[in-house]
Structure formats: structure tokens, C-alpha cells
Biopython code that builds the backbone (N, CA, C, O; Angstrom):
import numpy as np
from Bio.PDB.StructureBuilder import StructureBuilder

atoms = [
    (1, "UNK", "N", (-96.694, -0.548, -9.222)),
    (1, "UNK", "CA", (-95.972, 0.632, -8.776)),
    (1, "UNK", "C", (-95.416, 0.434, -7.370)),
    (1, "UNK", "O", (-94.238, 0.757, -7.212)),
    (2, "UNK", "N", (-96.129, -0.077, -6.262)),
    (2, "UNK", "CA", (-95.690, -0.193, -4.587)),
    (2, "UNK", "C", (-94.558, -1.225, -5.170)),
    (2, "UNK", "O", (-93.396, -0.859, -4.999)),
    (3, "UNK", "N", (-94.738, -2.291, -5.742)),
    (3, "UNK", "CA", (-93.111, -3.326, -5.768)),
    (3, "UNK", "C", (-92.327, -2.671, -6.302)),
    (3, "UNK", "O", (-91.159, -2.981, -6.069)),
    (4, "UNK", "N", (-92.498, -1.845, -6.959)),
    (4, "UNK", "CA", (-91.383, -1.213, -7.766)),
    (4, "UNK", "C", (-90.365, -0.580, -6.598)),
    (4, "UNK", "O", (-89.217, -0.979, -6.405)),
    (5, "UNK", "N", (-90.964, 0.382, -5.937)),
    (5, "UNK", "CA", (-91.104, 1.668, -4.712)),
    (5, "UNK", "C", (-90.042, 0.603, -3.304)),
    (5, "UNK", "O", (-89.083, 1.104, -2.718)),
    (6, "UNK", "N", (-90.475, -0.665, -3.082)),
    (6, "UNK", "CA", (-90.452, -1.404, -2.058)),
    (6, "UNK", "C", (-88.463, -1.659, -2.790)),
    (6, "UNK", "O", (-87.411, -1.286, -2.271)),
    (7, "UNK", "N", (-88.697, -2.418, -4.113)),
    (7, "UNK", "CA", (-87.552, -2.449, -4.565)),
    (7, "UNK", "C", (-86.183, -1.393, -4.733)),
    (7, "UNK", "O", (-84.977, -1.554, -4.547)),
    (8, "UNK", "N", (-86.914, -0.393, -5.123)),
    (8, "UNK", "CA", (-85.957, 0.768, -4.947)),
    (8, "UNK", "C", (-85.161, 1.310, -3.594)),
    (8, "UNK", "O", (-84.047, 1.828, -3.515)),
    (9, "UNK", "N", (-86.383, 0.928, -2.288)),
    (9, "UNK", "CA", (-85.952, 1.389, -1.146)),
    (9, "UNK", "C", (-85.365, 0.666, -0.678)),
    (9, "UNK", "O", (-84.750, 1.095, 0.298)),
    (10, "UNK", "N", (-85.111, -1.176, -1.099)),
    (10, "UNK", "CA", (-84.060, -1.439, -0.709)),
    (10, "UNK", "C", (-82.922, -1.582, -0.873)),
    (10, "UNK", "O", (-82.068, -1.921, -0.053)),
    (11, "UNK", "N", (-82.798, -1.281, -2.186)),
    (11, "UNK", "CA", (-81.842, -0.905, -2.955)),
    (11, "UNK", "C", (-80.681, -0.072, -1.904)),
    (11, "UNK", "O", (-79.746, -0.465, -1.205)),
    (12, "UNK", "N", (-81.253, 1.209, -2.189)),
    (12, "UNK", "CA", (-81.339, 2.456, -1.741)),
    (12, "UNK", "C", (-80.803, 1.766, 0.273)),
    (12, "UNK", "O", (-79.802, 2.029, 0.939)),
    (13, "UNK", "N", (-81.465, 1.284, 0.448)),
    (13, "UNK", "CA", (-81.022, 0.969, 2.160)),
    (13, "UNK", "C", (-80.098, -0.128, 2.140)),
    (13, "UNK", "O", (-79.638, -0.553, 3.200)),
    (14, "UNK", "N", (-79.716, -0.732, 0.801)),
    (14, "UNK", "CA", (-78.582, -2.084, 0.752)),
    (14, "UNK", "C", (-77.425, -0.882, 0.759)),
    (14, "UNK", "O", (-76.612, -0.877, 1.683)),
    (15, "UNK", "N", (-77.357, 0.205, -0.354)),
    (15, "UNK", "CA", (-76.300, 0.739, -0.354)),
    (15, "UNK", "C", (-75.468, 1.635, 0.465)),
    (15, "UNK", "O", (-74.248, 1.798, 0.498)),
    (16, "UNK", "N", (-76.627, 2.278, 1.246)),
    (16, "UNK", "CA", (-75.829, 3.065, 2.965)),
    (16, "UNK", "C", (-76.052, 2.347, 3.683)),
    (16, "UNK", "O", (-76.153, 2.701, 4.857)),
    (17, "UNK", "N", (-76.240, 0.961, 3.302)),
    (17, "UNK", "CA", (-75.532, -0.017, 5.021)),
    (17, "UNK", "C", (-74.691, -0.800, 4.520)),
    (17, "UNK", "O", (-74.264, -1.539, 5.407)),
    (18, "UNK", "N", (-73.930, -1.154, 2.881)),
    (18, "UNK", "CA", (-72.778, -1.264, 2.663)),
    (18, "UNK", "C", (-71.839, 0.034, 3.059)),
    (18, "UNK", "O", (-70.653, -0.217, 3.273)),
    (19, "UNK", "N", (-72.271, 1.376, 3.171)),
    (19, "UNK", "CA", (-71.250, 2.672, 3.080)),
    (19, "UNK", "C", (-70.880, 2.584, 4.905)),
    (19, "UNK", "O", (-69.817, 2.823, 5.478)),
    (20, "UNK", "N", (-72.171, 2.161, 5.455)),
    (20, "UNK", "CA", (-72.314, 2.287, 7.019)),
    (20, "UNK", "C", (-71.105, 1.136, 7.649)),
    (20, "UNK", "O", (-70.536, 1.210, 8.738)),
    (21, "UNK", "N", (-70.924, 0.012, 6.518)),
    (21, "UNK", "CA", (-70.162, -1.246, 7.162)),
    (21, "UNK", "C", (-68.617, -0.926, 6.770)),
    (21, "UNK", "O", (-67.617, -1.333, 7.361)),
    (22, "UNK", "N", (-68.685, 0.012, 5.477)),
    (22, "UNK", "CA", (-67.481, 0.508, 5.380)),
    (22, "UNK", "C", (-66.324, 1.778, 6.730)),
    (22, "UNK", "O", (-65.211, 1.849, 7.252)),
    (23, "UNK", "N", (-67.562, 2.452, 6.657)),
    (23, "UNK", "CA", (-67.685, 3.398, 7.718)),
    (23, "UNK", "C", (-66.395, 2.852, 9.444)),
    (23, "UNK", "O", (-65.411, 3.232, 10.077)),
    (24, "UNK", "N", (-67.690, 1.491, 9.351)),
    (24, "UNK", "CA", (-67.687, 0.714, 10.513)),
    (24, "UNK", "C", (-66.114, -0.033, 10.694)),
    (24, "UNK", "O", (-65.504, -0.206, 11.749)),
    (25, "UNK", "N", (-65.675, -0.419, 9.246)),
    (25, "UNK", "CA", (-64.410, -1.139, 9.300)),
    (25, "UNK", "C", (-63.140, -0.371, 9.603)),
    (25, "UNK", "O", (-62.225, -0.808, 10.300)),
    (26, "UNK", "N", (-63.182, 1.357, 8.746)),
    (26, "UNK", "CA", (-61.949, 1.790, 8.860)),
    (26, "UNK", "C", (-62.429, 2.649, 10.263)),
    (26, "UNK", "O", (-61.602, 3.561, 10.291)),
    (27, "UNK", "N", (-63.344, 2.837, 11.456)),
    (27, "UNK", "CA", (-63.177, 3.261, 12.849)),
    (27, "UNK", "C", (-63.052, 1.893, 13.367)),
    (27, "UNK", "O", (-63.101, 1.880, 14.597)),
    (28, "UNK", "N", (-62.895, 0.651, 12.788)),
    (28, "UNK", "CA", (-62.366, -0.501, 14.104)),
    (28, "UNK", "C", (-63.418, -0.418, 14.740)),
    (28, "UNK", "O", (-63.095, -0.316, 15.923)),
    (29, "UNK", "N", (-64.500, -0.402, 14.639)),
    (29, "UNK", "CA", (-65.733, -0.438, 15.531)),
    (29, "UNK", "C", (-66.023, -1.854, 15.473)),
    (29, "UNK", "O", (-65.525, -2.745, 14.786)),
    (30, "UNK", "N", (-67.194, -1.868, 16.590)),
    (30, "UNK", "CA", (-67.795, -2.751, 16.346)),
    (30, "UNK", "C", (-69.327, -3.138, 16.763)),
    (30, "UNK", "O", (-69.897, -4.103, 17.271)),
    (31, "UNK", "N", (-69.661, -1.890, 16.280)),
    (31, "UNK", "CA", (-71.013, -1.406, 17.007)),
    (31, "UNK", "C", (-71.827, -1.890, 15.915)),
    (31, "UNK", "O", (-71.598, -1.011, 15.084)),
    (32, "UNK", "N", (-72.706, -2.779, 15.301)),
    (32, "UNK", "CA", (-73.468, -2.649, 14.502)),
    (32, "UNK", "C", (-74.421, -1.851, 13.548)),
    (32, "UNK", "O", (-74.581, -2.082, 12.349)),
    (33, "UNK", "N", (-75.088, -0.769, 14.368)),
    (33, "UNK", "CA", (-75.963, 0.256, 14.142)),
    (33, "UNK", "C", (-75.867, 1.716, 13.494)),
    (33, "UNK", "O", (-76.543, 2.679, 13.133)),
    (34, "UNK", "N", (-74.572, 1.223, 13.596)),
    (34, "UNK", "CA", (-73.666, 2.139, 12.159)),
    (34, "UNK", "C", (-74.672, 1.946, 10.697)),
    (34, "UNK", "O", (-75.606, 2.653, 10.319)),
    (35, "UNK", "N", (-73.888, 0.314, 9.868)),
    (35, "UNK", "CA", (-74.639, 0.482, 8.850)),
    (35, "UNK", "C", (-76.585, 0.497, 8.826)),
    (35, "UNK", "O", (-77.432, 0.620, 7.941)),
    (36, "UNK", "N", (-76.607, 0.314, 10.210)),
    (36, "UNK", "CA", (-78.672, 0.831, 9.613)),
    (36, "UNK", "C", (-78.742, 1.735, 9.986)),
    (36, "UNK", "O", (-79.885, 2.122, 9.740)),
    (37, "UNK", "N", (-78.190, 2.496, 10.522)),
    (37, "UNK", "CA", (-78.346, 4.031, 10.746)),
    (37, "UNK", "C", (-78.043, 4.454, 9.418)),
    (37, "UNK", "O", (-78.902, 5.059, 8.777)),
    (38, "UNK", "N", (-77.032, 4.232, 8.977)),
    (38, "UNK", "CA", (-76.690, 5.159, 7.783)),
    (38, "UNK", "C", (-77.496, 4.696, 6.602)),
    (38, "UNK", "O", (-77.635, 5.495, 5.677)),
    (39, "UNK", "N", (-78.064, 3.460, 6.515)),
    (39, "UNK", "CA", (-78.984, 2.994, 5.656)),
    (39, "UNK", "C", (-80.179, 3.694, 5.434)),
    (39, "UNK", "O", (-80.655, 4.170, 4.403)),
    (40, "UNK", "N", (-80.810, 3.653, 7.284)),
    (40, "UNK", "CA", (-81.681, 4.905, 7.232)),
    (40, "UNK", "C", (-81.525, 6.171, 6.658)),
    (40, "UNK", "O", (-82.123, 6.497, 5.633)),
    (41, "UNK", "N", (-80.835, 6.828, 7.199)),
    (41, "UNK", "CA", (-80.578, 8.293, 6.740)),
    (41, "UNK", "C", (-80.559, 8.184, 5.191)),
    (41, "UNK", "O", (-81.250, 9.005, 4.588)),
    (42, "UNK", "N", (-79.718, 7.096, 4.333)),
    (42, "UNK", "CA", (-80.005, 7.061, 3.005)),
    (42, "UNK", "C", (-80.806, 7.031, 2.316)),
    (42, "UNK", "O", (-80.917, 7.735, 1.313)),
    (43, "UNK", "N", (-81.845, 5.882, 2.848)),
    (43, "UNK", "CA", (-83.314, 6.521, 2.298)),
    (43, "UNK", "C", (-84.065, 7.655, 2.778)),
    (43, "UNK", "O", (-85.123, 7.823, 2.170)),
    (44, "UNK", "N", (-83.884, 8.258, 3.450)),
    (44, "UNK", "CA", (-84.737, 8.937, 3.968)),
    (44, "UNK", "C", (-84.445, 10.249, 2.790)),
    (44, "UNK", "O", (-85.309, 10.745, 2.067)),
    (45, "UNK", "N", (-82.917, 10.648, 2.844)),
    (45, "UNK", "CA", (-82.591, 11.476, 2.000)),
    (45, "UNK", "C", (-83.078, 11.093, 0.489)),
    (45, "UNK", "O", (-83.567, 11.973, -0.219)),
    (46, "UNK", "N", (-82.898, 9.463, -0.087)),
    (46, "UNK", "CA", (-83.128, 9.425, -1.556)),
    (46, "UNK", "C", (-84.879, 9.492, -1.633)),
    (46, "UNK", "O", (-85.514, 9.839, -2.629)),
    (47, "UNK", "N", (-85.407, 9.105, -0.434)),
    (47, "UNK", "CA", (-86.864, 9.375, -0.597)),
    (47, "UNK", "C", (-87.377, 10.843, -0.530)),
    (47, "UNK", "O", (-88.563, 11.055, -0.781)),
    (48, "UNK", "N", (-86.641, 11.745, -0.243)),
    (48, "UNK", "CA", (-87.075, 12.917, -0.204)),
    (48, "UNK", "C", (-87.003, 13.736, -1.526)),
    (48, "UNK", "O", (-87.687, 14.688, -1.904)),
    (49, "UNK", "N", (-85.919, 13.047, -2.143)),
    (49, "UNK", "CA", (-85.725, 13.674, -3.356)),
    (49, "UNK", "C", (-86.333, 13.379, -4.339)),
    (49, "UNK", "O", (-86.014, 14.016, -5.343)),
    (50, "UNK", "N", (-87.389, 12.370, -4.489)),
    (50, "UNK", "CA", (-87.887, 11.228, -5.111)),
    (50, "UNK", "C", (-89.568, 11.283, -4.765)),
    (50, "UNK", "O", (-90.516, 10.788, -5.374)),
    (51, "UNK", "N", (-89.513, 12.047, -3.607)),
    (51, "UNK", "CA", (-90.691, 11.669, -3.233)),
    (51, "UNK", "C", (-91.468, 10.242, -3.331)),
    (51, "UNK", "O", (-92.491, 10.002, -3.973)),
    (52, "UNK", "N", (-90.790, 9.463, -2.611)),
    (52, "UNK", "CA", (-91.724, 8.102, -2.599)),
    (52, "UNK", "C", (-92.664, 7.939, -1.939)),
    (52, "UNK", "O", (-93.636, 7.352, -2.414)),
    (53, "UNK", "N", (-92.667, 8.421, -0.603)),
    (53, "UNK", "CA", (-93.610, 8.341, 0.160)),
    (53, "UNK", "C", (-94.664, 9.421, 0.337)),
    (53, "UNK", "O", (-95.588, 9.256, 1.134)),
]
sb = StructureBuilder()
sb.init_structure("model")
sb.init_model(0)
sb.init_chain("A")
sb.init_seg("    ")
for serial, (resi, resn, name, xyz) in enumerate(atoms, 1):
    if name == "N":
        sb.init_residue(resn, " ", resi, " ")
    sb.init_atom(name, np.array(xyz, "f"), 0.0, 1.0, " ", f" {name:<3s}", serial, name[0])
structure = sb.get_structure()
């Protein structure tokens, strides 16, 4: 069950720090902490709904 949980969350944190790098490309940024910020916030939200933790 925890590998399962571990797998999902990174899932889950691969896909809002692809949305975060998207984010990142069309403001011309070049701040990094875009996509793990938004990675964060993604799990945090899909874990809440999910209750993983």
C-alpha cells in the first residue's frame, strides 16, 4: 500500500511541475520554483481529496 501512495504522489507532483514549467515558459521566466511550487500545491490539493496522508 505505502509504494503504491509514494507512486501516486509522484505522479501527482510530475504533473504540476510539468503545468508549473508550462506556466514558467509562456511568463518568460526564469525562476525555477515555479514548477515545485505548483507541484506542491498539486499534491497537497490531490492528497486532500484522497486522503493519503
Amino acid at each position: 500500500m505505502h509504494k503504491k501512495v509514494i507512486i501516486e504522489s509522484l505522479k501527482v507532483f510530475g504533473v504540476g511541475a510539468i503545468i508549473g514549467l508550462i506556466i514558467m515558459f509562456f511568463m518568460e521566466s526564469n525562476n525555477l520554483t515555479i514548477p515545485f511550487i505548483t507541484g506542491v500545491i498539486t499534491l497537497s490539493v490531490y492528497s486532500r481529496e484522497n486522503l493519503f496522508f
